[in-house]
Kinemage of the C-alpha trace (Angstrom):
@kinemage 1
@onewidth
@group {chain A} dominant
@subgroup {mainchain}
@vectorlist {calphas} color= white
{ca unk a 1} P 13.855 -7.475 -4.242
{ca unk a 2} L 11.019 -6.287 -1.943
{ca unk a 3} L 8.281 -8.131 -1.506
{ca unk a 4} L 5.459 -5.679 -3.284
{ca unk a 5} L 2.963 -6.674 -0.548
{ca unk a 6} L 5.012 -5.450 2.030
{ca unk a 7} L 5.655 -2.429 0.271
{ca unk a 8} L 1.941 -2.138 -0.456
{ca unk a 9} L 1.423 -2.330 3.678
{ca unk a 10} L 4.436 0.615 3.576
{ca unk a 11} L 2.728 2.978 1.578
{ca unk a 12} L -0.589 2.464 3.206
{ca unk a 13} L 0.554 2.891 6.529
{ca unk a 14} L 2.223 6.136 4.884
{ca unk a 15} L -1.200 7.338 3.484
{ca unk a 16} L -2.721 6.896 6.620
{ca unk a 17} L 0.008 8.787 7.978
{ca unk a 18} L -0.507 11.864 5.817
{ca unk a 19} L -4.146 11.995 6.426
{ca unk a 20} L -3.374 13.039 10.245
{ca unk a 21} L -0.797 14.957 9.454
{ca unk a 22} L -3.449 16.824 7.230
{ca unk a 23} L -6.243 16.663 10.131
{ca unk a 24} L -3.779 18.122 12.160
{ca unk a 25} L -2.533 21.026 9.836
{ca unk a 26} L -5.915 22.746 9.834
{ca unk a 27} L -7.044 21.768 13.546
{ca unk a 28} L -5.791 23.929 16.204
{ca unk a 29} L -5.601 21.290 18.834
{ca unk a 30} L -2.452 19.051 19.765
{ca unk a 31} L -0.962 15.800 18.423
{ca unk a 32} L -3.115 13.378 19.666
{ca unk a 33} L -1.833 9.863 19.468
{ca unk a 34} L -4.511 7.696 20.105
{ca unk a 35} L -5.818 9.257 16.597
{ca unk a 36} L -2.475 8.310 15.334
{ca unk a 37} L -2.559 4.940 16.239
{ca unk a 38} L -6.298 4.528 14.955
{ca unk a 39} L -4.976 5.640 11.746
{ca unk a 40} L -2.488 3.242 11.420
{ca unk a 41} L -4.289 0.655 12.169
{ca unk a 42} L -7.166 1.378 9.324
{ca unk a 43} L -3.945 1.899 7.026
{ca unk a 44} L -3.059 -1.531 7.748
{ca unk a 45} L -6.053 -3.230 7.885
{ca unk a 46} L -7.144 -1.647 4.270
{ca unk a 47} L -3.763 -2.471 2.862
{ca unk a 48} L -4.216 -6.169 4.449
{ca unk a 49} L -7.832 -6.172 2.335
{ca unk a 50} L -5.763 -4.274 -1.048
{ca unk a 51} L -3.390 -7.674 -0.641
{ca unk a 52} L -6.474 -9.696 -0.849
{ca unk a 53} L -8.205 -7.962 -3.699
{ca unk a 54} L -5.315 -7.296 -5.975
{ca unk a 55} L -3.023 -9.153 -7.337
{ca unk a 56} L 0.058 -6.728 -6.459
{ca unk a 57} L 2.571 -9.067 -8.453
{ca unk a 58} L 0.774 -7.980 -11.874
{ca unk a 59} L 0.228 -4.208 -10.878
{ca unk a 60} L 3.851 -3.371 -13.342
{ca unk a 61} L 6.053 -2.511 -10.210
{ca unk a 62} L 7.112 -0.971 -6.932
{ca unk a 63} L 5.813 2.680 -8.186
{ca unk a 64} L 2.437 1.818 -8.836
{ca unk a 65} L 1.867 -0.183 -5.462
{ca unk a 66} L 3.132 2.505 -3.998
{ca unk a 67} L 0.812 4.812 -5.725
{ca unk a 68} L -1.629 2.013 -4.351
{ca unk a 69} L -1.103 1.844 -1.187
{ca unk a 70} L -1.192 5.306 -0.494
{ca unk a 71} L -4.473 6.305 -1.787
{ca unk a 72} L -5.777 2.778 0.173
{ca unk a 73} L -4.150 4.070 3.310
{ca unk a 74} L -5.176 7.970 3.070
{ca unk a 75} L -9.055 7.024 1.558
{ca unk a 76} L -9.442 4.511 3.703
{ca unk a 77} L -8.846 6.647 7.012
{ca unk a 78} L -10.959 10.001 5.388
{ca unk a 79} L -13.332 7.851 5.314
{ca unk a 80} L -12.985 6.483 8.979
{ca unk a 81} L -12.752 9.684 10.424
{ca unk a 82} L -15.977 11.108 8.382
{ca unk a 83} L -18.022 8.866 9.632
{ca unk a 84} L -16.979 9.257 13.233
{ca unk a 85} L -17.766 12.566 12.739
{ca unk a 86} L -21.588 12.085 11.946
């Protein structure tokens, strides 16, 4: 079995992931990896602080830490890149 804070990490990294992905989509400029990088590094950093707040073991399994870690990874860099923007 997986650990489930691992996979929590995972789907984080994944949310953050999907948030560029969506920046990109509606900006006309180029891939920019540095943004890329940023992102998955507030990904991990919220899924590291998810870990600490949740008890991931008693969430009912790998679907709902996944569900978790998703909406940690893609709120968490919104809100990153909003307030850079202001």
């Amino acid at each position: 079995m997986v650990d489930l804070e691992i996979v929590l990490i995972g789907a984080a990294l994944a949310g953050a992931s999907l948030n560029v992905i969506r920046g990109n989509l509606k900006d006309s400029t180029a891939f920019k990896p540095r943004l890329f990088a940023g992102a998955l590094i507030t990904g991990t950093v919220a899924a590291l602080a998810a870990v600490q707040v949740f008890d991931v073991t008693t969430l009912g399994g790998i679907a709902q830490t996944v569900l978790l870690g998703l909406l940690t990874g893609f709120s968490a860099d919104v809100t990153i890149s909003k307030l850079k923007n202001k």
